[in-house]
N, C-alpha and C positions, 0 to 999 in steps of 0.2 A: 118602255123600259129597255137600256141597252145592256149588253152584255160582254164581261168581261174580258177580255183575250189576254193572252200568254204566248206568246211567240208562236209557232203555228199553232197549237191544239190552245181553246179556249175551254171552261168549264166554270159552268155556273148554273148551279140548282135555281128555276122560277117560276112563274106563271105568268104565262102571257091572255090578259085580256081579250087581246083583238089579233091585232097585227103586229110584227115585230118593227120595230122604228127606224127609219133609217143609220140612223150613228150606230146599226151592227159592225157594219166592215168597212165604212166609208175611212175610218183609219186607222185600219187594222194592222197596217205596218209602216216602216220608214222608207224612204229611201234616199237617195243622194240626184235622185230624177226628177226634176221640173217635173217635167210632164207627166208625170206618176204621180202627182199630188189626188189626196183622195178625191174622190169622182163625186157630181153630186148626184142626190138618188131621186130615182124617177118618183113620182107623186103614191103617197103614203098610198096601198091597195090599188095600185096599177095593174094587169092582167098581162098577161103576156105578152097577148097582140099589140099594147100598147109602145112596147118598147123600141126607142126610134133608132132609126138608120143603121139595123144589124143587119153585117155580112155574112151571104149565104160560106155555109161552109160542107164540105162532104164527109157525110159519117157514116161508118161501118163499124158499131158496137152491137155485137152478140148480146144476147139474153145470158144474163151473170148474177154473181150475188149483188146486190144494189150499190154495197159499198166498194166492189170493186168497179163495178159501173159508172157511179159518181168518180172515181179515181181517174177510169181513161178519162171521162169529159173533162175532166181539169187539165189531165196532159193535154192534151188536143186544143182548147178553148183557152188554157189561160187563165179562168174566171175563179169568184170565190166565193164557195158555198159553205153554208153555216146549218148542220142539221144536228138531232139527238140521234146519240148513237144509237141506245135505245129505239125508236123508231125505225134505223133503219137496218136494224137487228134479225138476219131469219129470212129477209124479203128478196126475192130478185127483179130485176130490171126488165122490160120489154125490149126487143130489140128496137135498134135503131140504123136506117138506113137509106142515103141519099143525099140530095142538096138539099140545104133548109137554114134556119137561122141558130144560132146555139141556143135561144131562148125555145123557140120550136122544138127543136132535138133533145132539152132537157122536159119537155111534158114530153113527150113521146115516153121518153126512158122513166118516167115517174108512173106512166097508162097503167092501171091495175095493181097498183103498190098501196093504195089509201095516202098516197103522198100526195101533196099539189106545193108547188115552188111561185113564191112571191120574191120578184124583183129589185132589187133595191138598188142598185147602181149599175150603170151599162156591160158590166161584166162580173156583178155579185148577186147572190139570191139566196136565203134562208127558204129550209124545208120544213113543212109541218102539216099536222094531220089535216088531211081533207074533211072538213065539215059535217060533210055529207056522207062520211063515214062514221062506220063504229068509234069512237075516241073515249078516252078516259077524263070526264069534265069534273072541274070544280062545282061545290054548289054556287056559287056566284057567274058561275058560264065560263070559269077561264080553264085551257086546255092544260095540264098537267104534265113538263115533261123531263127527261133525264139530263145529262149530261150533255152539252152543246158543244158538237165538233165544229172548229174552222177551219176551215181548209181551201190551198187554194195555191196560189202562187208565192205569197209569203211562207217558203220553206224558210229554216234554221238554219243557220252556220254548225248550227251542234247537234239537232236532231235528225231523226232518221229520215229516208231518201225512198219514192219509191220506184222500185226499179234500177237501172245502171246509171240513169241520167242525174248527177250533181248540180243543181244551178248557183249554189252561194257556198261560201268556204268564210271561215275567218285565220285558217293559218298563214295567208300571205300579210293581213294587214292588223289581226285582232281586232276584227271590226265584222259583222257579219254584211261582207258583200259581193254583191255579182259576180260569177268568175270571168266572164265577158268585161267588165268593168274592172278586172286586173289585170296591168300589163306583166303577170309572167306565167309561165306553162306553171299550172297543178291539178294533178290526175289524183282523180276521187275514186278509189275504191268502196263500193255499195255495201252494206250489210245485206243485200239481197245480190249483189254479186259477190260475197263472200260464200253466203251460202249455196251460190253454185259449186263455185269452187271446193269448198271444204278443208280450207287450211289450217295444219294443226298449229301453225307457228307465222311469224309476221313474212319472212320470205317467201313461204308459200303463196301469203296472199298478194305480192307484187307480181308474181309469173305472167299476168299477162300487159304489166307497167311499161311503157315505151321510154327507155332509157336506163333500162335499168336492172342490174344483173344480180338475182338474188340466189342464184344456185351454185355459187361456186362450192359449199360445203354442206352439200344437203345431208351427207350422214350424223353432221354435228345436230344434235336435238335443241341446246340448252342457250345457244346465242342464237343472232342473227346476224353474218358476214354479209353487207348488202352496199354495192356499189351503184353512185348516181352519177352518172355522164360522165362516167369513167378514173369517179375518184370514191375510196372509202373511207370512211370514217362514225367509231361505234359512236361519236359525240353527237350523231345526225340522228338520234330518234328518242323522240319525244313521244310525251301521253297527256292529251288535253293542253298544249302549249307551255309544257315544262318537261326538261330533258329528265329520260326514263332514268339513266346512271351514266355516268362518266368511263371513259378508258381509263387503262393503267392498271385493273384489278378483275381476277376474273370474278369477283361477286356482282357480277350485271343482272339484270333484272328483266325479266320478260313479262308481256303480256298477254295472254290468251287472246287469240284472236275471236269465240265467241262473246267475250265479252265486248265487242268494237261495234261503233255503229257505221263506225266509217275507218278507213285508211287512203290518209291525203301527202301526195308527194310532193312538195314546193323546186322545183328544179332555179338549179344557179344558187350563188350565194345567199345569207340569209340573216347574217349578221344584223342588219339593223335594224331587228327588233327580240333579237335572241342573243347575242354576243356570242363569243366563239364557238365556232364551226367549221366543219367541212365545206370544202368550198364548191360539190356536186349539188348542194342542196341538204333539207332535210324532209323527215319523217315525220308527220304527225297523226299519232292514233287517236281518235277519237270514241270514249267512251258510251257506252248504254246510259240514258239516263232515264229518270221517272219521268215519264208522258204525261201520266194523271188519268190515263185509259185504264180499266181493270181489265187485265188478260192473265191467262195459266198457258205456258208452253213447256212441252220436255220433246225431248229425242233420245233413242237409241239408237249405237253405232257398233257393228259388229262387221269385221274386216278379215282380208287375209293377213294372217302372219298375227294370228289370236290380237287383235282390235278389239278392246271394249270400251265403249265409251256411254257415257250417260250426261245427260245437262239441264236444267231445268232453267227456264225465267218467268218472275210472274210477279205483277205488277197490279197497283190501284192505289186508293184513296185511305185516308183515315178515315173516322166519323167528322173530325174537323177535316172539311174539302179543301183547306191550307195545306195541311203536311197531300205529299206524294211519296210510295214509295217503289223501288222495286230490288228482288234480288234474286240474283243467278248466280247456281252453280255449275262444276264441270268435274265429272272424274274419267279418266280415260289412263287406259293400261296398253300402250300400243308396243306389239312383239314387231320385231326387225328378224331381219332372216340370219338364218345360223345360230351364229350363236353370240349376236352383238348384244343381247338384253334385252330389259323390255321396261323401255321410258315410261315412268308413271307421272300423272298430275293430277291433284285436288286441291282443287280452287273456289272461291265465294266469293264473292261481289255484290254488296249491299249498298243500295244508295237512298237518298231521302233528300225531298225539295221541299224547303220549307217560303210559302210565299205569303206572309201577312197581309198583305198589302199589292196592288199594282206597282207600286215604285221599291220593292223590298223581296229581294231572295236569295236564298241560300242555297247549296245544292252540296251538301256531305257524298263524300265517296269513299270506300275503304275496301280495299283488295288482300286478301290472303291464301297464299299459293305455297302446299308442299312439292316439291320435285323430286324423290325420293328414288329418283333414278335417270339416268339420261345416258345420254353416247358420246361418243366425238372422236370413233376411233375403227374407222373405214378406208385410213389415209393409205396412198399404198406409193410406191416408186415410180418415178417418171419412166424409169427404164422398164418398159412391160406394159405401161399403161399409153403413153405418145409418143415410146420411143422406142425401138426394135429389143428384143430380148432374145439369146439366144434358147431359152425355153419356151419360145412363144409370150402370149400376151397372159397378163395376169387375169385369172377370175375375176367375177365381183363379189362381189360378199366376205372380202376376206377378214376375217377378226384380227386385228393386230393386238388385240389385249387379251386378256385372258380373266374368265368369269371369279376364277378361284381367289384375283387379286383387284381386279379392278371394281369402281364403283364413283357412286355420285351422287350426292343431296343437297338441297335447295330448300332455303325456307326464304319467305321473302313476304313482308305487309306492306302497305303503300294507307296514308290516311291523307288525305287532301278536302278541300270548300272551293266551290267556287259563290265568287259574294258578290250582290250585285244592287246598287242602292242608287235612285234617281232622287239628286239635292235638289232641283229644280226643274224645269221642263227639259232645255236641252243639255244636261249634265249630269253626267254618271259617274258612281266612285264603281270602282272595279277590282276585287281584289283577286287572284288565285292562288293556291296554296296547295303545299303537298311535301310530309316526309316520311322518306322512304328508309327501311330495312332491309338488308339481303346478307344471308347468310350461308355459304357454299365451302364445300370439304372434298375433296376427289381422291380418290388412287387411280393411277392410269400406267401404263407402259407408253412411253413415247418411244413412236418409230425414229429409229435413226438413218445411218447410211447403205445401201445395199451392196454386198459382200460380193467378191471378185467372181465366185459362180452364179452370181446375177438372180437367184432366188430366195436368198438368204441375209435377213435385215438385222441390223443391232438394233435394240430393247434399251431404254431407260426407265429403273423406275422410279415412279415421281409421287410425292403427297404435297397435296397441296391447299393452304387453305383460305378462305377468303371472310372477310366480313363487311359490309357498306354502308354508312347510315347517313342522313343527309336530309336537307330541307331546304325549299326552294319557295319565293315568294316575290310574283307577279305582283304590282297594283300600281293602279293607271287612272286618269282620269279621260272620260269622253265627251265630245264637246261638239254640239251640232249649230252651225250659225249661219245668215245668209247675209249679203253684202249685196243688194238690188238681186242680177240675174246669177250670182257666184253664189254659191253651195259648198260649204267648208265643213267637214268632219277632222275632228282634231282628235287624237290621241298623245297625253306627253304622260308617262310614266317612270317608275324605277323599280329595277329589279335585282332580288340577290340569292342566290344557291352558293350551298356549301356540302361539300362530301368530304367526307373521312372514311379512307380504305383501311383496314390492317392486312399484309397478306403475309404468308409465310408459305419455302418452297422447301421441301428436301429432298432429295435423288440421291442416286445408285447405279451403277451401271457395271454388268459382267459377261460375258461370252455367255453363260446357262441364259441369260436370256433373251439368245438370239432364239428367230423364230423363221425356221422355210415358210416362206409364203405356200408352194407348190403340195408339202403337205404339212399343215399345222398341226401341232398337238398341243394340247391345253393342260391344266392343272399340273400339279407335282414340281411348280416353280421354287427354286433358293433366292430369294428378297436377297439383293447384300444391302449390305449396311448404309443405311441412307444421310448422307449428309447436308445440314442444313445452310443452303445458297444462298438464301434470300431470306429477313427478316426484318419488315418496314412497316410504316405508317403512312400513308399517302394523304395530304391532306389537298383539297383543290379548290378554291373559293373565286368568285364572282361579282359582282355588281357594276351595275351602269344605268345610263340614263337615256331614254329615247325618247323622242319626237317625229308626231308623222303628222299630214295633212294629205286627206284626201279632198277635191275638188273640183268639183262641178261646176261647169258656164256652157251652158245648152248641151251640145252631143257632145261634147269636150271632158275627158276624164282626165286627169293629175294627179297625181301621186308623189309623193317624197317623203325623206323622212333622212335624221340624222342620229348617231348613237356614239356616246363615249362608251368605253367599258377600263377597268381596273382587274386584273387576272393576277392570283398569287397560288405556285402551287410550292409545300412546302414538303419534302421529304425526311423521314426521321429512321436513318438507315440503325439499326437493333447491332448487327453483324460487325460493323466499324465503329461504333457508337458515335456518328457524327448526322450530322443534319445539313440540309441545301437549301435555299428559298429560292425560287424565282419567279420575279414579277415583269409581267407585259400590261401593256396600257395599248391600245388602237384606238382610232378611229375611224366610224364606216357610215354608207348611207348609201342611199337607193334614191332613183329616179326615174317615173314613168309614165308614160303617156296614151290614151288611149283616144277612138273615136268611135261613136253607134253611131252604125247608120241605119234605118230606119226599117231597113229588110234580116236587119238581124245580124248583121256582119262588123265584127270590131278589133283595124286591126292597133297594133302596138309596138310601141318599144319599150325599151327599159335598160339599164346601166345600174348595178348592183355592184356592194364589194364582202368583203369576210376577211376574218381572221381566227386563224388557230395555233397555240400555242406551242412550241416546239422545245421539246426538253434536250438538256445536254450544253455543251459546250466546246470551242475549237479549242485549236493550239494556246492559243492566249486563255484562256480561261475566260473567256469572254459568254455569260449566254446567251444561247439561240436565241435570236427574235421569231414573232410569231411569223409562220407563213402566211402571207396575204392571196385572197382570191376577187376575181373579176370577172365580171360576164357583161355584152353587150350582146341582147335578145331580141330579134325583131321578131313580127308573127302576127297571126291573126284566129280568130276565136269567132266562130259561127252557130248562130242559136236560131234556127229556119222558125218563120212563124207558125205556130198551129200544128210541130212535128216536135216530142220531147227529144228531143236531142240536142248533143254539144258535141262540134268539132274542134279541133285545134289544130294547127300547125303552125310554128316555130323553128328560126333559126338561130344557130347560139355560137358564139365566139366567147369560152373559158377561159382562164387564165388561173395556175399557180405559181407564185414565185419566192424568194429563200425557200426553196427545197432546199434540205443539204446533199451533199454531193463531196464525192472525194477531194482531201485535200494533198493536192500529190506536191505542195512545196515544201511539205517536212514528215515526208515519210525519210525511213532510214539511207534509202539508196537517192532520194534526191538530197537530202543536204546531212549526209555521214557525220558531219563535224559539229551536229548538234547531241546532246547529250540526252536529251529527250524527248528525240525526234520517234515517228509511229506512227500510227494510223490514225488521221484525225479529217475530221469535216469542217467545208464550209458551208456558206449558205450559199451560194452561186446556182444552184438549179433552178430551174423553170420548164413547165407540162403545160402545153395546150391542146385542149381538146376543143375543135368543132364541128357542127354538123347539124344536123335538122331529124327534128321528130315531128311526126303527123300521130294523132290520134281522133278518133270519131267512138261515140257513143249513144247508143238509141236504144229508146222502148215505147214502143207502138202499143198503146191503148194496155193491156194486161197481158197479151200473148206472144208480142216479140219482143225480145233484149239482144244486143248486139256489139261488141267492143272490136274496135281494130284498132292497131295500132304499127307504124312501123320508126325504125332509129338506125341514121346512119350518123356515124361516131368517124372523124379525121382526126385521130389521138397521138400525139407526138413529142417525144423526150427533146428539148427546143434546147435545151442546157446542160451539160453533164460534163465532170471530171469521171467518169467511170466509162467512158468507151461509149453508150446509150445512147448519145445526142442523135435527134433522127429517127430511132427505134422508138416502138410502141410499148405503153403503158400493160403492166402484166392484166389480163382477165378482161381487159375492154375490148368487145367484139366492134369490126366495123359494119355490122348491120345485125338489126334485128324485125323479125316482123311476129306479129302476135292476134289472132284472131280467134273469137269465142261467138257462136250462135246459138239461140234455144227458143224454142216454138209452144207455147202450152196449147193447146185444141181446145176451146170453148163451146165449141158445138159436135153434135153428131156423135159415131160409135165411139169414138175416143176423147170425147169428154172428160177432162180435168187427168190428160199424160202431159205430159210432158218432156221434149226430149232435147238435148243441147251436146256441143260439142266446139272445142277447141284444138288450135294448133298453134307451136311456139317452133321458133326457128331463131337460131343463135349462130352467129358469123364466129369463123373463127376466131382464136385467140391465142396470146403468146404466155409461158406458165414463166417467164423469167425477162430480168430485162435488156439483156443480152439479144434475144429475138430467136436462140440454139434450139427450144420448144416448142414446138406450136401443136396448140390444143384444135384439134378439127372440129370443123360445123356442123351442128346436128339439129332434126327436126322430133318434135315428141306432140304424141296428140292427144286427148282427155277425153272424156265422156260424160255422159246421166242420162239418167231416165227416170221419170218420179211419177207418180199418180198421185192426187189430191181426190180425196173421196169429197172433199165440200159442196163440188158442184153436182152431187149424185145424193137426192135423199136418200138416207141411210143410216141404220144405229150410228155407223162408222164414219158420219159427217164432218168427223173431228180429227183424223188418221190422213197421212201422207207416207208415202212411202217411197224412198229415194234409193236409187243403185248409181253410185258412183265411180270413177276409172279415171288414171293418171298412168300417164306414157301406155299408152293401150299395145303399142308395138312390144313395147318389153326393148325398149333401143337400149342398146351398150355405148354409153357414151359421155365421155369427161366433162365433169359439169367445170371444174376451173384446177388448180394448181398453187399453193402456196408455197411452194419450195420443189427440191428435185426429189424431195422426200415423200412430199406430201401432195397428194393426185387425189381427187375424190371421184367416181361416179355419181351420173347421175340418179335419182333415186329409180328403184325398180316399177315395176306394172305395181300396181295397188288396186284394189278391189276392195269398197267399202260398202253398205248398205246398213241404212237410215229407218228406222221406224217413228215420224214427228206426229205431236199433238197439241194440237193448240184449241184453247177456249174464248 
């Protein structure tokens, strides 16, 4: 009798007679690889020894809990095992140690468990009770058992990763495959190297990303300003392969980084399968989903600068083993020093898989987040912070707003499906879906210009408010064929998003509220009279059609793919009572090529394009066309055999062009005799960035994890009416390098510590694009140290306890620059500590 699978984890209540029959795992996933076709299985109750012509291999697995046991031998081997979780619940592994055969090495590590492992294809085997053990029998003689894990080398594109090491991604091609098998750089952020890190927000969790500069505004709470290869833009981050919310409106949308299973960065253009975009790449977060595993996890976080945080996740089955569910929350109260406030968040995250059927599933998601307070207002003057002040350099921590007046709320739902239906054998309809709410109101003081005694800034004050609502809907069909030795995975779909902004601004501005940096004082503010600047409707809509094919003929990978899109954004100005439409139309597409070779190593090219909308209009009243982007990417992608790890390195030739840029043929002093002559733009700019990133990542059996990464960036203004041409792009460092190590002890006094530690280093950079600024290089280094009582019997088998540290130095040092106005630091030493519990 065989047993059902579900993309990695399978589950299916049974009884097995005898033996379990070969068709468990012989195709238990796809792939686009000849030579990956399912394996046949050695003869039904073969024994170990039987198993032919296995390569001795060398193992050093510790004595562990068994499922983590069984986990390194898969890192290590490759192979895929099928056992009840159940069974192998409570038990630990024997060591293992030497040259031997993987079949060898798995009875070794089974020795004294009441487990024995039966073979069933040259690198697969299901586990089950030993015979000759106590077992739980039917009256008919059959063994009785739980839930059937698979596991093994067919990881998800969408489910979780164990360890640092990502082997499949579906954000370059919406297709779940090999990242070796894409030709373009994208770095997989782990949900188990998130929880090193501890990021409260989505730029945190990039800090140790090669390319990519997420700290220029770390005091802001409530967005994410996050630059890729040297260009930004908020239209770059996605959630589950649909953009989170649009520019133009501050009601943006964040998502908790506990909630993630992953964070994947696609570098270079992206367009031809997403439509407009930034042309550094984009963002894609990937969601917690129902496993169909029953687990209970919570944590406590208690920090300096009064941290409280709490989160629960917890996860299982219905009584019908169709539905799956799971959900997680999060409330955290985190103080900031002084007197900046103290950012709150509560948030839920409910999901449910509903799977009728093998060829039929659904997977509901619904997210709700109050923000009932944030920051954004740490900004401080160039003069004092990169540039000489005659009172010296400014503090950190300084408040530029003030408690008695400022403030911040957020309410935001997101409901999405993703649908997933097999019409035939090799054909899929595919739908995803998701709309979203955000609803956002601020008071703030905006800092202005600094006052001739160089410590003393002008004050705005501002209300401001926002609302966003919108839905967006993915659906595609997929299509798997062969043509003799060519292998064809086709995806042709269409897709359409629409957002509607309303935003309204008012301000005020008066000498009372200017503020000395050098000594603040707060409250006892006179508001003046706020008038209203801005009142609009933002409306932004989408749709296009894409086609891709990926393509296999022996070690030979292909890729391409082509996309129209249709762009209308229309604005409904309240204030003039007039309205604007403007429509852009592109077309873009990707091509790429890859080669395996046999020892693991695959290199690549690729040629990419994008486009992104650009509002406004010149002299002529003409509007802007979209700015177009381009990359040609060579590189190569290394996956060692028998070591879980992935390399990469990549080099990349960028392109922007219609920037705009000054139009200096009808300003007033070049042609006076026009009557409407002023300051206007054309599209004549163009930004090239190139340069090469390396990144490696490894985790060694359950006790080492590893990221390095380093990025040098050649960023260059190629075009410019504003003086520029030549100068460097504001915030783009020309190097970065970023390394994270952590060691957990398996054996001996220090059984189940663990201790890790990182370091970031950011080349400098320039705060304007003049080149008058330059922001210096700084080095900032991290920490943990965690016990896990699991591996120590104990009431407390269930208790982890985690001390965490960012910038351990306490360095004074400018994370980026948005104006001369606005300077942020980077964020201070933090100090957090974890109480986790998982079942």
């Amino acid at each position: 009798m065989g047993v059902a699978t579900y993309g990695q984890t399978g589950h299916h209540r049974y009884l097995i007679h005898a033996l379990l029959t070969p068709s468990l795992l012989s195709c238990a996933f796809v792939t686009l690889e000849p030579q990956l076709a399912c394996a046949q299985a050695t003869a039904q109750g073969a024994p170990l020894s039987t198993v032919n012509l296995e390569k001795s291999e060398k193992f050093s697995l510790p004595a562990q809990p068994l499922p983590e046991a069984i986990n390194a031998f898969l890192s290590q081997t490759g192979w895929q095992i099928s056992y009840s979780s159940s069974l192998a619940q409570g038990k630990m592994s024997s060591p293992v140690s030497g040259v031997m055969p993987p079949s060898q090495a798995l009875r070794t590590l089974l020795s004294g468990t009441g487990l024995r492992a039966r073979i069933i294809s040259t690198n697969a085997a299901a586990l089950m009770a030993d015979p000759t053990n106590t077992a739980a029998y039917t009256p008919d003689g059959a063994i009785a058992l739980g839930p059937v894990s698979v596991k093994g080398s067919s990881e998800s594109a969408w489910g979780p990763v164990q360890g640092f090491v990502a082997k499949r991604s579906a954000t370059a091609t919406k297709t779940d495959t090999s990242l070796i098998e894409t030709p373009q750089t994208i770095n997989v952020i782990t949900a188990e190297e998130m929880e090193r890190l501890k990021p409260k927000r989505l730029a945190d969790a990039l800090r140790y990303t090669p390319g990519v500069v997420s700290g220029v505004q770390p005091s802001t709470t409530y967005f994410d300003r996050i630059r890729i290869r040297g260009f930004y833009s908020i239209n770059n981050i996605y959630q589950d392969g649909l953009q989170l919310t649009p520019s133009g409106t501050l009601a943006v949308a964040q998502v908790d980084p506990y909630f993630l299973e992953r964070v994947e960065v696609l570098k270079g253009p992206a367009s031809v399968l997403y439509g407009q975009n930034g042309s550094g790449g984009l963002i894609n977060m990937v969601t917690k989903r129902p496993t169909g595993e029953t687990f209970q996890s919570g944590r406590i976080n208690i920090g300096a600068y009064n941290l409280y945080e709490g989160n629960v996740d917890v996860g299982g089955t219905l009584r019908d083993r169709h539905f799956a569910y799971r959900i997680e929350a999060i409330a955290r109260k985190a103080g900031l020093k002084g007197d900046y406030g103290t950012p709150e968040r509560f948030a839920l995250a409910p999901s449910l898989k509903w799977t009728p059927t093998q060829k039929t599933s659904l997977t509901v998601m619904v997210n709700l987040q109050i923000d009932p307070q944030g920051n954004s207002s740490g900004y401080l003057p160039s003069v004092g912070t990169i540039l000489p002040n005659v009172n010296g350099r400014f503090r950190r921590y300084i408040y530029t707003c003030d408690r008695s007046y400022c403030d911040y709320n957020r309410k935001q739902a997101s409901f999405g499906y993703d649908f997933h239906q097999k019409i035939i054998e090799n054909l899929e309809f595919r739908q995803n879906t998701r709309l979203m709410y955000v609803d956002t109101n601020t008071h703030t003081l905006s800092p202005g210009s600094l006052l001739a005694d160089q410590k003393t800034i002008s004050r705005t004050a501002m209300y401001q408010t926002a609302t966003t609502e919108g839905i967006e809907v993915d659906s595609n069909l997929a299509y798997r064929y062969a043509l003799g030795p060519i292998h064809n995975s086709i995806v042709a779909g269409f897709d359409y998003r629409i957002f509607s902004s309303d935003n309204m601004t008012s301000q005020g501005t008066s000498a009372a509220l200017n503020l000395d940096l050098n000594h603040p004082t707060y409250g006892n503010l006179t508001i003046p009279t706020l008038i209203k600047r801005s009142d609009n409707t933002l409306i932004q809509e989408q749709y296009g059609v894409y086609a891709q094919d990926q393509i296999a003929f022996r070690k030979w990978r292909l890729l391409a793919g082509l996309r129209q899109d249709w762009a209308r954004t229309k604005t409904d100005n309240y204030l003039t009572n007039s309205d604007s439409t403007q429509k852009d139309h592109a077309f873009t597409g990707r091509v790429g090529l890859v080669y395996l070779f046999d020892f693991g190593l695959s290199p690549y090219v690729s040629y990419s394009t994008s486009f992104e909308p650009t509002s406004g209009t010149d002299y002529f009243n003409q509007a802007f066309k979209p700015s177009m982007g381009k990359q040609i990417e060579v590189g190569a992608k290394y996956q060692p055999k028998g070591l879980n790890s992935l390399f990469t390195a990549s080099l990349f030739n960028l392109e922007r062009t219609n920037v705009t840029t000054a139009d200096n043929s009808h300003t007033c002093s070049a042609a006076p005799q026009l009557s409407d002559c002023g300051n206007f733009s054309v599209q004549t700019g163009k930004v090239r960035v190139r340069g090469v990133e390396l990144e490696g990542k490894i985790s060694l059996t359950n006790e080492l994890n590893a990221t390095i990464g380093y990025t040098y960036m050649d960023a260059r203004v190629t075009r410019s009416n504003d003086g520029y041409q030549g100068n460097i792009p504001t915030d783009t460092p020309n190097n970065m390098v970023t390394s994270w190590l952590d060691y957990r002890f398996s054996s001996g006094a220090m059984k189940g510590l663990s201790i890790g530690g990182g370091a970031r280093y950011m080349g400098r950079m320039f705060a304007d694009g003049a080149n008058a600024m330059r922001i210096p290089d700084y080095v900032l280094v991290d920490g943990m140290i965690s016990y896990d009582f699991a591996t120590v019997p104990s009431p407390w088998k269930h208790l982890k306890l985690t001390l965490s540290a960012t910038n351990l130095a306490d360095r004074k040092a400018i994370g980026g620059c948005l104006s001369s106005s606005y300077c942020d630091y980077v964020g201070r030493r933090t100090i957090s500590g974890s109480i986790g519990m998982k079942f």
